[in-house]
Biopython code that builds the backbone (N, CA, C, O; Angstrom):
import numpy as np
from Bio.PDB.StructureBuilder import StructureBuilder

atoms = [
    (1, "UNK", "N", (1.981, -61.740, -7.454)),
    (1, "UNK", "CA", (2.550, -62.937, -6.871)),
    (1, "UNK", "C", (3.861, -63.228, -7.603)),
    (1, "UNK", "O", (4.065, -62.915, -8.776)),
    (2, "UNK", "N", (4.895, -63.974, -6.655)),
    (2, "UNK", "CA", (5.949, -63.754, -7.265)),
    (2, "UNK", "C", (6.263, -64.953, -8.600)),
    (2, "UNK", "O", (5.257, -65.560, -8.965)),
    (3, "UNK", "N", (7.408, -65.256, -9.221)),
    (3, "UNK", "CA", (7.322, -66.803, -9.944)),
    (3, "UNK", "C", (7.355, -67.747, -9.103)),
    (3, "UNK", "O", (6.425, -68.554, -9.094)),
    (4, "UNK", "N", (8.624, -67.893, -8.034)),
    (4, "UNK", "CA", (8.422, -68.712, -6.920)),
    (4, "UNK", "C", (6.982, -68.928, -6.426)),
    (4, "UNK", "O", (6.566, -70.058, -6.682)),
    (5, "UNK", "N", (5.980, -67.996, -5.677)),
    (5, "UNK", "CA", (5.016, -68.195, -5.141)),
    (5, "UNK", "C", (3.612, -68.849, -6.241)),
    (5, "UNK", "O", (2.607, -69.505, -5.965)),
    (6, "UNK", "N", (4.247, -68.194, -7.776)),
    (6, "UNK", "CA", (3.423, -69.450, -8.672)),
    (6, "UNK", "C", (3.347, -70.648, -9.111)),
    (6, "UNK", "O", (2.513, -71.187, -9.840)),
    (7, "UNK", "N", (4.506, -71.123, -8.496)),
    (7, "UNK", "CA", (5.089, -72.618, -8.438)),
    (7, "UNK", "C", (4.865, -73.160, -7.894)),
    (7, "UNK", "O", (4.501, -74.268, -8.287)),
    (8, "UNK", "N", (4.893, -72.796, -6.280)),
    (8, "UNK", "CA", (4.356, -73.483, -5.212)),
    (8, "UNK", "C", (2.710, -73.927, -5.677)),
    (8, "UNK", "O", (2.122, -74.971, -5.957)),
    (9, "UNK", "N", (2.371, -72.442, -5.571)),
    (9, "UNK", "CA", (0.903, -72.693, -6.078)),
    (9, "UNK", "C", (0.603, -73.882, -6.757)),
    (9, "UNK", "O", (-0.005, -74.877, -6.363)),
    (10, "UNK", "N", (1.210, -73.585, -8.024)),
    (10, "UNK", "CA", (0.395, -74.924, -8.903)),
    (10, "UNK", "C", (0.967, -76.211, -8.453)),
    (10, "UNK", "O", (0.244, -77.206, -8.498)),
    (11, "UNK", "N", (2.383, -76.322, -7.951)),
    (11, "UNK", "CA", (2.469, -77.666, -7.182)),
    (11, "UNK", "C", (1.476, -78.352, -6.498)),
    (11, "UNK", "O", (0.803, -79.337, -6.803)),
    (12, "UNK", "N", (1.525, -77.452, -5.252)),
    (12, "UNK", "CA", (0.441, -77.641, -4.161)),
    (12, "UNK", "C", (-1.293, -77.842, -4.601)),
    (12, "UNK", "O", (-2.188, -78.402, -3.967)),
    (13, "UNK", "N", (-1.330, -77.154, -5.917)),
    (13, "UNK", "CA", (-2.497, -77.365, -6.219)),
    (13, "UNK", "C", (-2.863, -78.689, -7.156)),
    (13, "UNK", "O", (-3.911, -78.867, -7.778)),
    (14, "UNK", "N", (-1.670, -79.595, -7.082)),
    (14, "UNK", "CA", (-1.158, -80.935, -7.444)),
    (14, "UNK", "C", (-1.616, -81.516, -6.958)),
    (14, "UNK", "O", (-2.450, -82.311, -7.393)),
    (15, "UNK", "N", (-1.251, -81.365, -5.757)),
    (15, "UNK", "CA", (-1.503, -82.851, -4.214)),
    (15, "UNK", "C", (-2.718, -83.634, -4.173)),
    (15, "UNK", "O", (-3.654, -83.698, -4.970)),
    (16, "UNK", "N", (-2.583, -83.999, -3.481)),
    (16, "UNK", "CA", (-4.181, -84.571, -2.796)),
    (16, "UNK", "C", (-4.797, -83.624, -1.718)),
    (16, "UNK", "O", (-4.242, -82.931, -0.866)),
    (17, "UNK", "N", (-6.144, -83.813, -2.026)),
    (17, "UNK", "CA", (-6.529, -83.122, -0.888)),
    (17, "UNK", "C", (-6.291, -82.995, 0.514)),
    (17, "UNK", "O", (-6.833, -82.067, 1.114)),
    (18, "UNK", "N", (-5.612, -83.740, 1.072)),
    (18, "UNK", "CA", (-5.630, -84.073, 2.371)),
    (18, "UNK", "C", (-4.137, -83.362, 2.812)),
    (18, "UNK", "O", (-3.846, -82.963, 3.939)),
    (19, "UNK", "N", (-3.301, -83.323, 1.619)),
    (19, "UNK", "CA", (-2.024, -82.819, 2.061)),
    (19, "UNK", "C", (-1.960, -80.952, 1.455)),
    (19, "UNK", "O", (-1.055, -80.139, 1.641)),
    (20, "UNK", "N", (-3.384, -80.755, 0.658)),
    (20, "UNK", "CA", (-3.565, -78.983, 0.450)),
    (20, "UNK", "C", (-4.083, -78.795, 1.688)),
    (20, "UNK", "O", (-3.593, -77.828, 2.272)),
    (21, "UNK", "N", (-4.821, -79.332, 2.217)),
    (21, "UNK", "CA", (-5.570, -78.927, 3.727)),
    (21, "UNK", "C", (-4.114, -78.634, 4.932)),
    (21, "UNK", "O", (-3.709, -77.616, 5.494)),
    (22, "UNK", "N", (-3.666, -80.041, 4.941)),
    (22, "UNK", "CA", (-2.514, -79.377, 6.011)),
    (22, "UNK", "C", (-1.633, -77.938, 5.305)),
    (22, "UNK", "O", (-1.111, -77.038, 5.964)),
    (23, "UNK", "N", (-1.658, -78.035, 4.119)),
    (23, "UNK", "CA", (-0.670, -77.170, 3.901)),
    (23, "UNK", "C", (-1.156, -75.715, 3.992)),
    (23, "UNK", "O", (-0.370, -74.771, 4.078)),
    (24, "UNK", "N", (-3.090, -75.522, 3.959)),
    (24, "UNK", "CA", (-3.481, -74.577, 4.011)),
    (24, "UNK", "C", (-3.315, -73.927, 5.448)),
    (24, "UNK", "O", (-2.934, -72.788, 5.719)),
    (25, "UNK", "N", (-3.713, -74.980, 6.321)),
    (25, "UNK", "CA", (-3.976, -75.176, 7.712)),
    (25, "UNK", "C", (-2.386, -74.195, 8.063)),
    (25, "UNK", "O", (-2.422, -73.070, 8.562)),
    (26, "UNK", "N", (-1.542, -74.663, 7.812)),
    (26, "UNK", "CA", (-0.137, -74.494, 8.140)),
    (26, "UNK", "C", (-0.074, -72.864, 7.892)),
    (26, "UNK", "O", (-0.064, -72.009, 8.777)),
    (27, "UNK", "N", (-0.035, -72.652, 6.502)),
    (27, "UNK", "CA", (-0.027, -70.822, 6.248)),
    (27, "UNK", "C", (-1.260, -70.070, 7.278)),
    (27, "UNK", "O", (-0.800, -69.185, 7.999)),
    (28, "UNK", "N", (-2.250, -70.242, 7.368)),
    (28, "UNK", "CA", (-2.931, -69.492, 7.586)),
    (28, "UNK", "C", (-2.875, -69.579, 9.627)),
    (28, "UNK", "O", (-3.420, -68.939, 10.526)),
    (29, "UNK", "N", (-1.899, -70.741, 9.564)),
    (29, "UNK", "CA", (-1.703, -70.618, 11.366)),
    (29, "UNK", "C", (-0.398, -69.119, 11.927)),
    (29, "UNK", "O", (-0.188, -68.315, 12.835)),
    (30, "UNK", "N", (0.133, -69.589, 10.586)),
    (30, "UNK", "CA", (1.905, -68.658, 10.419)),
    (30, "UNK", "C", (0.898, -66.821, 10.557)),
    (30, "UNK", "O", (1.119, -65.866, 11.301)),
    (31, "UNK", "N", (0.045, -66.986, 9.692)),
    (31, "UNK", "CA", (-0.494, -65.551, 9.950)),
    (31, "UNK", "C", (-1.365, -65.198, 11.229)),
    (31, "UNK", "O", (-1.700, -64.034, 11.448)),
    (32, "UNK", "N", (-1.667, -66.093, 11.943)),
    (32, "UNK", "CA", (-2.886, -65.833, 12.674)),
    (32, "UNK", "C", (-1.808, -65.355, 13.957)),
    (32, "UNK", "O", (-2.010, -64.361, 14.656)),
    (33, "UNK", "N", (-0.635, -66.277, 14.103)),
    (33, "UNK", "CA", (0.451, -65.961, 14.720)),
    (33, "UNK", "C", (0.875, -64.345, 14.952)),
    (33, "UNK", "O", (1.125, -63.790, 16.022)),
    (34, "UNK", "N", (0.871, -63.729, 13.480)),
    (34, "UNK", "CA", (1.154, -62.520, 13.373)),
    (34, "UNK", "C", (0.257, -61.516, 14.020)),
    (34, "UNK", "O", (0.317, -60.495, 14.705)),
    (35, "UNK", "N", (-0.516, -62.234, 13.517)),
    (35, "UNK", "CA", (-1.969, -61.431, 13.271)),
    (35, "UNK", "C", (-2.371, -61.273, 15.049)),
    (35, "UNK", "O", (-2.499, -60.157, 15.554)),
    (36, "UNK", "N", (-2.531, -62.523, 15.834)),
    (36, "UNK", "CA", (-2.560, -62.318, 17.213)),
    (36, "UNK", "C", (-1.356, -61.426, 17.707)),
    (36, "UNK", "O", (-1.822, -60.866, 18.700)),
    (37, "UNK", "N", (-0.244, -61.056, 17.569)),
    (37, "UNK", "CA", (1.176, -60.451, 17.864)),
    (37, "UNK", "C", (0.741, -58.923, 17.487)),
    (37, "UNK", "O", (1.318, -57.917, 17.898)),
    (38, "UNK", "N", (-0.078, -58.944, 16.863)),
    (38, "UNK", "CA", (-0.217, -56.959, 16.374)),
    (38, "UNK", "C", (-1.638, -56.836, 17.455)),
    (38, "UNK", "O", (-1.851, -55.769, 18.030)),
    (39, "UNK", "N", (-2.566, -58.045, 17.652)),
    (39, "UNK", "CA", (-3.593, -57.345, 18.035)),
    (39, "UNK", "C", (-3.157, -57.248, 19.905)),
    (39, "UNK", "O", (-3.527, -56.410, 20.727)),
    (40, "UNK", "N", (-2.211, -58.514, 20.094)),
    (40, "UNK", "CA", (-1.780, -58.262, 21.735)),
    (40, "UNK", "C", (-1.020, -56.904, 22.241)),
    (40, "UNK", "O", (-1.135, -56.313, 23.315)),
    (41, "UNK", "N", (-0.032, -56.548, 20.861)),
    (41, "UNK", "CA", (0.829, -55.068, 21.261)),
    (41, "UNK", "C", (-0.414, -53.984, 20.964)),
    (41, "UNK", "O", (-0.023, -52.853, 21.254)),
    (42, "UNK", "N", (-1.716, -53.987, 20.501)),
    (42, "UNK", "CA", (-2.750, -52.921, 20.170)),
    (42, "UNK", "C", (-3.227, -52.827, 21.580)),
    (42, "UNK", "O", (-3.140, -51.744, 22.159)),
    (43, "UNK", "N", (-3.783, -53.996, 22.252)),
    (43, "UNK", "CA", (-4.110, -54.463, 23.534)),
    (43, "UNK", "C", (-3.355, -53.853, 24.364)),
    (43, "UNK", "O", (-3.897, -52.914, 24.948)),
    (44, "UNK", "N", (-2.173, -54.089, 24.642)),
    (44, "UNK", "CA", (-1.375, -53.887, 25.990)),
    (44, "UNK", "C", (-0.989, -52.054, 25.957)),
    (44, "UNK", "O", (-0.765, -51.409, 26.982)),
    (45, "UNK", "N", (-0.985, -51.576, 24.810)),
    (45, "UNK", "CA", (-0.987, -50.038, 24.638)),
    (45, "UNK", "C", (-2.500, -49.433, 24.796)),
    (45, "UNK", "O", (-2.435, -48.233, 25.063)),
    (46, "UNK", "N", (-3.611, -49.832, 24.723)),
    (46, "UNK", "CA", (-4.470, -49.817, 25.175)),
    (46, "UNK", "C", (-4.621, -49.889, 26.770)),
    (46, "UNK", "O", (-5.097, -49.019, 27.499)),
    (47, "UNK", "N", (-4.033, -51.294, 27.183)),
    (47, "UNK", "CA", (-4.006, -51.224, 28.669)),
    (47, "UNK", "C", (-3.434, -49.970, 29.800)),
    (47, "UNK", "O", (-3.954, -49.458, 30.792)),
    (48, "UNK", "N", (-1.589, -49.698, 28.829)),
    (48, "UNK", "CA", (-1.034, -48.681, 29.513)),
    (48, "UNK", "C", (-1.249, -47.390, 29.514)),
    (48, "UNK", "O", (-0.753, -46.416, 30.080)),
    (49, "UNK", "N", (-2.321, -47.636, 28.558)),
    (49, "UNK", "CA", (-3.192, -45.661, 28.123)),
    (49, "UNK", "C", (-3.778, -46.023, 29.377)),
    (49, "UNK", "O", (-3.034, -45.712, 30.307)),
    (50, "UNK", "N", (-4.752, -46.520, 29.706)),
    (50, "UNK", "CA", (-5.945, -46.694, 30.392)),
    (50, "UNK", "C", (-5.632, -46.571, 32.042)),
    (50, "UNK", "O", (-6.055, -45.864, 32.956)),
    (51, "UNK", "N", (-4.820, -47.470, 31.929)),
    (51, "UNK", "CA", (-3.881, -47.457, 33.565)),
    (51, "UNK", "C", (-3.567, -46.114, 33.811)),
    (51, "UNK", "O", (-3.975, -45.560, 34.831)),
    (52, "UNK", "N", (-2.683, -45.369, 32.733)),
    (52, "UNK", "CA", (-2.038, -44.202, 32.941)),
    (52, "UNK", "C", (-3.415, -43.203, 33.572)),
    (52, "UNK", "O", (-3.445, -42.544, 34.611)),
    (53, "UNK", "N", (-4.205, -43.336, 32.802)),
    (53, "UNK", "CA", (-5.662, -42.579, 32.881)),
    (53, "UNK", "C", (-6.331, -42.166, 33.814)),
    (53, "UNK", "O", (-6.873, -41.083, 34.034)),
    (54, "UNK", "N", (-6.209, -43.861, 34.806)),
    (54, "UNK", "CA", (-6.502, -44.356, 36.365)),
    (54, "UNK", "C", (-5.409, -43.474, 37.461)),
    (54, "UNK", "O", (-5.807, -43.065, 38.552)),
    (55, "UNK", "N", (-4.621, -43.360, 37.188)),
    (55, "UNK", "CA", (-3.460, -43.068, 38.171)),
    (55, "UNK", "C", (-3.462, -41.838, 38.075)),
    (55, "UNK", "O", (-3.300, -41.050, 39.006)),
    (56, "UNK", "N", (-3.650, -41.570, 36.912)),
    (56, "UNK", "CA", (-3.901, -39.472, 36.934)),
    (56, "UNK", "C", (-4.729, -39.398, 37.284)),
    (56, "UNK", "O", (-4.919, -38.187, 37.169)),
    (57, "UNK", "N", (-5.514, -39.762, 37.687)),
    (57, "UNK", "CA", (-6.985, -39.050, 37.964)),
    (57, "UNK", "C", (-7.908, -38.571, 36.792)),
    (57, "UNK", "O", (-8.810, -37.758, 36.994)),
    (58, "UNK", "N", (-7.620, -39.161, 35.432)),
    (58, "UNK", "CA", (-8.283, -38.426, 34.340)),
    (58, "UNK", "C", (-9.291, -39.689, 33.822)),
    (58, "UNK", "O", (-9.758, -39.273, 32.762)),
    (59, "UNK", "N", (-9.672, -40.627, 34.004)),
    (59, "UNK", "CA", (-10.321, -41.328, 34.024)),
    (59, "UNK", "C", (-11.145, -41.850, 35.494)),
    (59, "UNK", "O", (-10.653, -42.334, 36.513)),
    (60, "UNK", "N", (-12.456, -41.573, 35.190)),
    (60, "UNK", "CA", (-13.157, -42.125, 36.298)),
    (60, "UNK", "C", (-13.660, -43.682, 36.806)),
    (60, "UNK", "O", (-14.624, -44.006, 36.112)),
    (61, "UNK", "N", (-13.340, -44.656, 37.711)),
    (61, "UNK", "CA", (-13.780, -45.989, 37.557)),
    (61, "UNK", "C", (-15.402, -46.157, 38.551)),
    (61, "UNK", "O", (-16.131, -45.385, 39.172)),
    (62, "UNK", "N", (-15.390, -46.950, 38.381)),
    (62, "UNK", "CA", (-16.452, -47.629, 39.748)),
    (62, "UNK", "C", (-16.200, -48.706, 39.666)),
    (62, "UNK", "O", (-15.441, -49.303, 38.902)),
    (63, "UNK", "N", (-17.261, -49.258, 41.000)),
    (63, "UNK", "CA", (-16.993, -50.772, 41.255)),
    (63, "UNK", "C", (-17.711, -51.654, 40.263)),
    (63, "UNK", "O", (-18.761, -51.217, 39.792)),
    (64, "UNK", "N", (-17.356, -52.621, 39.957)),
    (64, "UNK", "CA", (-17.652, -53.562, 38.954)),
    (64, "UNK", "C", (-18.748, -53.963, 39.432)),
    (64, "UNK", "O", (-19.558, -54.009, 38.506)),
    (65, "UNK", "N", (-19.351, -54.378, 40.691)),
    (65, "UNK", "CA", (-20.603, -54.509, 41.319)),
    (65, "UNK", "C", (-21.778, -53.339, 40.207)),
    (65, "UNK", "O", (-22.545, -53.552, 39.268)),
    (66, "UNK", "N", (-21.472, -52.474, 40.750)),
    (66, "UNK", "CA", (-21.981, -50.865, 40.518)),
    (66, "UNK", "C", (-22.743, -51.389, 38.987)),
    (66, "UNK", "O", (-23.889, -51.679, 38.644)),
    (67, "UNK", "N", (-21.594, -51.330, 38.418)),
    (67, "UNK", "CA", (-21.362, -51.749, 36.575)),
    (67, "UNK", "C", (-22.470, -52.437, 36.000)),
    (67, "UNK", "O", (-23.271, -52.263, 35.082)),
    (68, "UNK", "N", (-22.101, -53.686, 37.295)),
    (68, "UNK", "CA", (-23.235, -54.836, 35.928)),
    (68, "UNK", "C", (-24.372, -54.969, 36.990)),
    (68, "UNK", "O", (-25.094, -55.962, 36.898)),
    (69, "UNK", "N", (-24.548, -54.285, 37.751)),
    (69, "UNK", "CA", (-25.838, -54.173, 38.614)),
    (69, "UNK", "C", (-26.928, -53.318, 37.586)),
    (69, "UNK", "O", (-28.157, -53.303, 37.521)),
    (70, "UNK", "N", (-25.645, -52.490, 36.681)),
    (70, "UNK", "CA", (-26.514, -50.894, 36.051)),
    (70, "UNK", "C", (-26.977, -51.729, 34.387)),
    (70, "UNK", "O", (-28.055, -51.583, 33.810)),
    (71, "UNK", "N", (-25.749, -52.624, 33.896)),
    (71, "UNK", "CA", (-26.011, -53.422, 32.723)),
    (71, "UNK", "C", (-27.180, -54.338, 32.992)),
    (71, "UNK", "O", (-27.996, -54.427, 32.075)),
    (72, "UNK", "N", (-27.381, -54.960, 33.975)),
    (72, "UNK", "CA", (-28.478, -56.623, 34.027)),
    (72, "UNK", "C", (-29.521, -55.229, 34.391)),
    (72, "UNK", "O", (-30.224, -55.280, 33.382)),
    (73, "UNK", "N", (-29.871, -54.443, 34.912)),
    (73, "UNK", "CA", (-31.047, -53.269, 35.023)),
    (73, "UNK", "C", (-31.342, -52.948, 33.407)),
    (73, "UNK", "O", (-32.504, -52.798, 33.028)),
    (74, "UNK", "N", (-30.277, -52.859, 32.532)),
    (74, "UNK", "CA", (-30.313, -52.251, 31.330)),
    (74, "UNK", "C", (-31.451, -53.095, 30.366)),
    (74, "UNK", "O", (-32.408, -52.699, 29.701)),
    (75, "UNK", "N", (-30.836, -54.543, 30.636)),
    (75, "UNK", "CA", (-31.372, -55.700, 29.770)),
    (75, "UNK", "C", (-32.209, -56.301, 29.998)),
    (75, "UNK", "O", (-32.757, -56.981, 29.130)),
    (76, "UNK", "N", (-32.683, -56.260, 31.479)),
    (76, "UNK", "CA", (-34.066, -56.556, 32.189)),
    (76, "UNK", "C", (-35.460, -56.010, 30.852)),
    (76, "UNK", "O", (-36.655, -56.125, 31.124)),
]
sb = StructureBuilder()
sb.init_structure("model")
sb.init_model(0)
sb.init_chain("A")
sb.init_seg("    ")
for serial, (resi, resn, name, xyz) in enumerate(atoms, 1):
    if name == "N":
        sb.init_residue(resn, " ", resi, " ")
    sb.init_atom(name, np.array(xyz, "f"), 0.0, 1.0, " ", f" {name:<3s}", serial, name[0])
structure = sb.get_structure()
């Protein structure tokens, strides 16, 4: 951790409780931000594999009927 980021620290670890909570609240939103942003571009490259897959003919689908007619049979 850097000196800066040990400063903050023990500042923040000054406060009152009510103003470490927002401040926790606050960082850990800044990452979740990120954190949703890597898992949507994992997602959507996922999607355009899959599509691609469909359109070649190298992936097989069925009807979604078909699907969870065969899943609710599964769990019965």
């Amino acid at each position: 951790m850097s000196t800066t980021a040990q400063k903050i620290c023990i500042e923040a670890l000054s406060l009152p409780r009510e103003s470490r909570t927002e401040i926790a609240e606050r960082i850990l939103a800044s990452l979740e931000d990120k954190a949703d942003s890597k898992a949507e571009k994992a997602w959507k490259a996922v999607i355009r594999r899959r599509r691609a897959e469909i359109h070649s003919g190298k992936a097989k689908v069925r009807p979604a009927e078909d699907v969870m007619r065969d899943a609710m049979h599964a769990i019965a």
